[in-house]
C-alpha positions in Angstrom: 19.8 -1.3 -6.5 21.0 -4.4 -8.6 19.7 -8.1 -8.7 20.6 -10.7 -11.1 17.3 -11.7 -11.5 15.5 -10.4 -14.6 12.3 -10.6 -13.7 12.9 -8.8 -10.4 14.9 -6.4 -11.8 12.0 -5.4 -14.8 9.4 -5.2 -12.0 11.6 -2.6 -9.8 12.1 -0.8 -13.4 8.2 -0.9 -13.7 7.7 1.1 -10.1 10.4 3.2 -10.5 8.4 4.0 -13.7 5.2 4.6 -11.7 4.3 8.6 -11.6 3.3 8.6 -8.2 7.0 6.9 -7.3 8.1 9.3 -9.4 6.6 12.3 -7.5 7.8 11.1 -4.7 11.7 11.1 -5.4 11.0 14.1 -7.4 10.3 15.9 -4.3 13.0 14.0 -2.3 15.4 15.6 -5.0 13.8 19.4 -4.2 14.4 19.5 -1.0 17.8 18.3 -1.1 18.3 20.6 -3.8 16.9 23.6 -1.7 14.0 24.2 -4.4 10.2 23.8 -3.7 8.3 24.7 -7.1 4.5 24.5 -6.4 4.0 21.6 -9.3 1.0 20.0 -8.1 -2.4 20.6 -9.8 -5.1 20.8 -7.4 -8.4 18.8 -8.8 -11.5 19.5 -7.5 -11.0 14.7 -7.1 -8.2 13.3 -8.0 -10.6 9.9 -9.1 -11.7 12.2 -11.8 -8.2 11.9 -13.5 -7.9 8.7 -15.9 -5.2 6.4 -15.2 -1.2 7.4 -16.3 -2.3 10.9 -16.4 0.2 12.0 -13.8 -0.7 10.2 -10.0 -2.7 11.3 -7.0 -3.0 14.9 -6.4 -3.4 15.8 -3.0 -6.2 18.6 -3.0 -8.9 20.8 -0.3 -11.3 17.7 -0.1 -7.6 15.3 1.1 -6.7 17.8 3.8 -10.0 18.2 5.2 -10.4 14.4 5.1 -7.0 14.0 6.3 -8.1 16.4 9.6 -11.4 14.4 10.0 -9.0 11.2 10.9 -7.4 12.5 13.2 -3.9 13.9 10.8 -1.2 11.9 10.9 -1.3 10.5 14.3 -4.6 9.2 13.6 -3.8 7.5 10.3 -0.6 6.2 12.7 -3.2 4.4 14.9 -4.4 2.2 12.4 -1.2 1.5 10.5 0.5 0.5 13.5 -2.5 -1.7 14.1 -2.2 -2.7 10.7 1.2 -4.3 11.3 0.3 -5.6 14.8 -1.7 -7.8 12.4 0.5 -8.4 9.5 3.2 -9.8 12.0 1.1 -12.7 13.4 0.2 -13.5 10.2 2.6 -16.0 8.6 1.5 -15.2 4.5 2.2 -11.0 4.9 5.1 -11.8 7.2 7.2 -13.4 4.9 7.4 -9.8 3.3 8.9 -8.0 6.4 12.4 -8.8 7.2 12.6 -6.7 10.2 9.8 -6.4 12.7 11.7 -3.4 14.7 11.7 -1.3 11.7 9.3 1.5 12.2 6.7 0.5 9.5 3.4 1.9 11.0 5.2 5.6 11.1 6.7 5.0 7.4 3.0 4.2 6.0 1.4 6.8 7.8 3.8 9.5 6.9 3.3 8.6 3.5 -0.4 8.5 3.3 -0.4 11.6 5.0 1.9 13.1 2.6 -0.5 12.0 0.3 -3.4 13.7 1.9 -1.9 16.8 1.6 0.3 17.2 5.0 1.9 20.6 4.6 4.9 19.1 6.9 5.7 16.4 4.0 6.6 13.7 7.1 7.2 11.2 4.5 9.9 13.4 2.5 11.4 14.6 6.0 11.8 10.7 7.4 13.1 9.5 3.9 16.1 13.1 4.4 17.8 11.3 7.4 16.7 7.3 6.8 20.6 5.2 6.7 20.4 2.7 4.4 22.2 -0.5 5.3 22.9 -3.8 4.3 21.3 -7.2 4.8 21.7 -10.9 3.3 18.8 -12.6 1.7 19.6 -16.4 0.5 23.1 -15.5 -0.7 22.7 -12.4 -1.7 23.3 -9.0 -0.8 20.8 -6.6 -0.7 20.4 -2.6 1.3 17.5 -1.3 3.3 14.5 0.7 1.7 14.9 3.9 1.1 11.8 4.7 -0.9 8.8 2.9 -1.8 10.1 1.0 -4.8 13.1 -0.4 -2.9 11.2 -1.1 0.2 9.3 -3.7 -2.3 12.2 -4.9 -3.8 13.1 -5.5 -0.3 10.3 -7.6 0.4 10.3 -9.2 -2.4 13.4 -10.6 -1.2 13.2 -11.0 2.4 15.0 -13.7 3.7 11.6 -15.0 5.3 10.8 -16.2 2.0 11.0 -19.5 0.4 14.0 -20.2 -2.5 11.1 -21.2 -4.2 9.5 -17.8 -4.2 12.4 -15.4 -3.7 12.6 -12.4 -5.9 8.6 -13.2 -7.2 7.0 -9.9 -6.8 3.3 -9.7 -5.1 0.7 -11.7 -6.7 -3.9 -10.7 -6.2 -3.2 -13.2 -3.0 -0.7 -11.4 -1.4 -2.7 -8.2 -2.4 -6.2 -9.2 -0.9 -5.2 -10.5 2.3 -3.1 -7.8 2.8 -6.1 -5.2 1.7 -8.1 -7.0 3.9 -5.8 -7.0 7.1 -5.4 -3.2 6.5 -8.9 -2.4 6.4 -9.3 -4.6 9.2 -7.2 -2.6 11.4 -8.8 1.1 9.8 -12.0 -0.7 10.9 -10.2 -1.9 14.8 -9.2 1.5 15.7 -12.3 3.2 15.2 -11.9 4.5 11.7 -15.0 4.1 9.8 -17.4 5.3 12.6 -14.8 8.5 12.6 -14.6 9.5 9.2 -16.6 7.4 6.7 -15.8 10.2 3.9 -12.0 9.3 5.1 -13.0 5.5 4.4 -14.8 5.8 1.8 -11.9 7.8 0.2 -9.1 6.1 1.2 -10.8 2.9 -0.1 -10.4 4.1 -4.0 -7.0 5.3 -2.9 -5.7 1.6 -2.2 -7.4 0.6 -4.9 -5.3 3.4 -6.8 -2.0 2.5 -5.4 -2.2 -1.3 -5.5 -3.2 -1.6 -9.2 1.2 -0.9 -9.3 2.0 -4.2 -7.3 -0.8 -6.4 -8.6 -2.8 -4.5 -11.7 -5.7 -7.1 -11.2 -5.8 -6.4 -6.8 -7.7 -2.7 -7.6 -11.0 -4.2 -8.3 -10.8 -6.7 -4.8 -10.3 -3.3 -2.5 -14.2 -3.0 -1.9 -14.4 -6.5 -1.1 -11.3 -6.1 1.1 -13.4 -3.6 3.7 -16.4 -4.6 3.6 -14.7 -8.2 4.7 -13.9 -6.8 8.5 -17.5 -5.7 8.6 -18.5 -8.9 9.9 -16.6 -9.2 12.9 -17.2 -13.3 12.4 -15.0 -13.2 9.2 -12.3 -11.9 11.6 -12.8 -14.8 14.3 -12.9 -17.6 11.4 -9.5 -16.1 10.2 -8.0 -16.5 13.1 -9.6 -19.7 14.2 -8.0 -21.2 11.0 -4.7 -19.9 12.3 -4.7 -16.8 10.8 -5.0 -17.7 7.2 -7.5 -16.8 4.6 -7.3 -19.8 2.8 -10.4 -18.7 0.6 -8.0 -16.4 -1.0 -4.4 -17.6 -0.9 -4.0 -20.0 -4.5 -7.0 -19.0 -5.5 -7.1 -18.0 -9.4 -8.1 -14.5 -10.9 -11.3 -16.0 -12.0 -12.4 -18.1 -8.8 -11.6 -14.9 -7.0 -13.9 -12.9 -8.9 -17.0 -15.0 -7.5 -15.9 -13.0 -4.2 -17.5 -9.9 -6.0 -21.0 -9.0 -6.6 -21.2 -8.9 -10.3 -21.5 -5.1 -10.7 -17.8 -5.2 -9.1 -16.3 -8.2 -11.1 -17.8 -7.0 -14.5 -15.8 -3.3 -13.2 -12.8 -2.3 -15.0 -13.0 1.4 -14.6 -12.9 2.2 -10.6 -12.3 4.0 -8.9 -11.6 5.6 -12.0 -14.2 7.4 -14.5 -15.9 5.7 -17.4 -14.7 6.4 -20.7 
């Protein structure tokens, strides 16, 4: 996919750069090609691994934490509820072009996938997804077809201002978003489920969002514990569904969110050097 913006253009470069993305159409590629070569490591925790040292490794502890959830149709639960509240909520909304597109399956087969799912659902759905094509503000754009282009979509979505079309996702975009999503893990009965799941899964957003905004993985703690006080949720949406503490709000204001051991953090979920 081509854009005429540089900017855009470097950060799709960037992701498609990104080992897990890279794992990801790697295996896309295998099973078009009829191979299957058992390439992934398995690590006693994948958090053990430093950064750039080859992505998340799906391993015993992931599938057994993946089962506690309820497999993929209980990860499905809360993403769907995820996006039940990303729709009514103007800020993540300008990000998703198409509200009949089946999002909550997508992001569920891929964190199962993830996980460990021995059925790969996120490899099967991506085998037999048509990619079309859609005008954004005069241009011309096609329908994801992996995770790097599904941002590159939304970067673009016509929803978006000409102001901010084509800027990729900034720590406000990341933290409401984080918190919405935990909010919904948090709705559907997750955490009283499968804490380990939570607990996990946690330092696994915080993993995967350090791609879109490198300075969002330290704000993923914040981000659950904020649906933990089910007033936080009712202020929210009394204010019309914005978090206006977080939207504009600088790297450094944003940081007196976090207790200090948090802000002063630059290694999780990752291991000390």
């Amino acid at each position: 996919m081509k854009y005429n913006s540089q900017t855009a253009q470097e950060q799709l470069d960037r992701l498609e750069e990104d080992a897990d993305i890279q794992q990801e159409a790697q295996r896309l590629a295998e099973i078009k090609l009829g191979t299957s070569p058992n390439t992934l490591a398995i690590e006693r925790n994948p958090f053990t691994l430093q950064k750039g040292t080859g992505g998340h490794r799906a391993n015993a502890t992931t599938l057994r934490l993946l089962d506690e959830i309820g497999g993929v149709e209980g990860i499905q639960n809360f993403t769907d509820a995820f996006y039940q509240l990303a729709f009514v909520d103007s800020h993540i909304d300008q990000f998703l072009r198409d509200h009949g597109d089946p999002h909550g399956a997508r992001f569920a087969f891929w964190i199962a996938e993830k996980f460990g799912d021995p059925t790969e659902p996120w490899t099967s759905e991506r085998q037999s997804r048509q990619v079309c094509p859609f005008h954004s503000h005069g241009h011309r754009l096609e329908t994801p077809h992996d995770r790097s282009s599904a941002h590159f979509a939304a970067w673009h979505s016509p929803k978006r201002s000409a102001e901010d079309f084509g800027k990729h996702f900034k720590l406000d975009d990341a933290r409401v978003w984080m918190r919405l999503h935990f909010a919904a893990l948090r709705q559907v009965g997750g955490f009283e489920r499968s804490p380990a799941f939570c607990d996990y899964y946690t330092k696994f957003i915080g993993h995967f969002v350090s791609i879109y905004e490198s300075t969002a993985t330290k704000f993923a703690r914040e981000s659950a514990r904020w649906s933990e006080n089910p007033q936080n949720m009712k202020d929210y949406i009394a204010k019309g569904r914005r978090m206006s503490d977080v939207i504009g709000a600088s790297y450094v204001t944003a940081l007196g969110d976090l207790p200090e051991h948090e802000a002063m953090d630059s290694s999780w979920p990752y291991p000390s050097t």
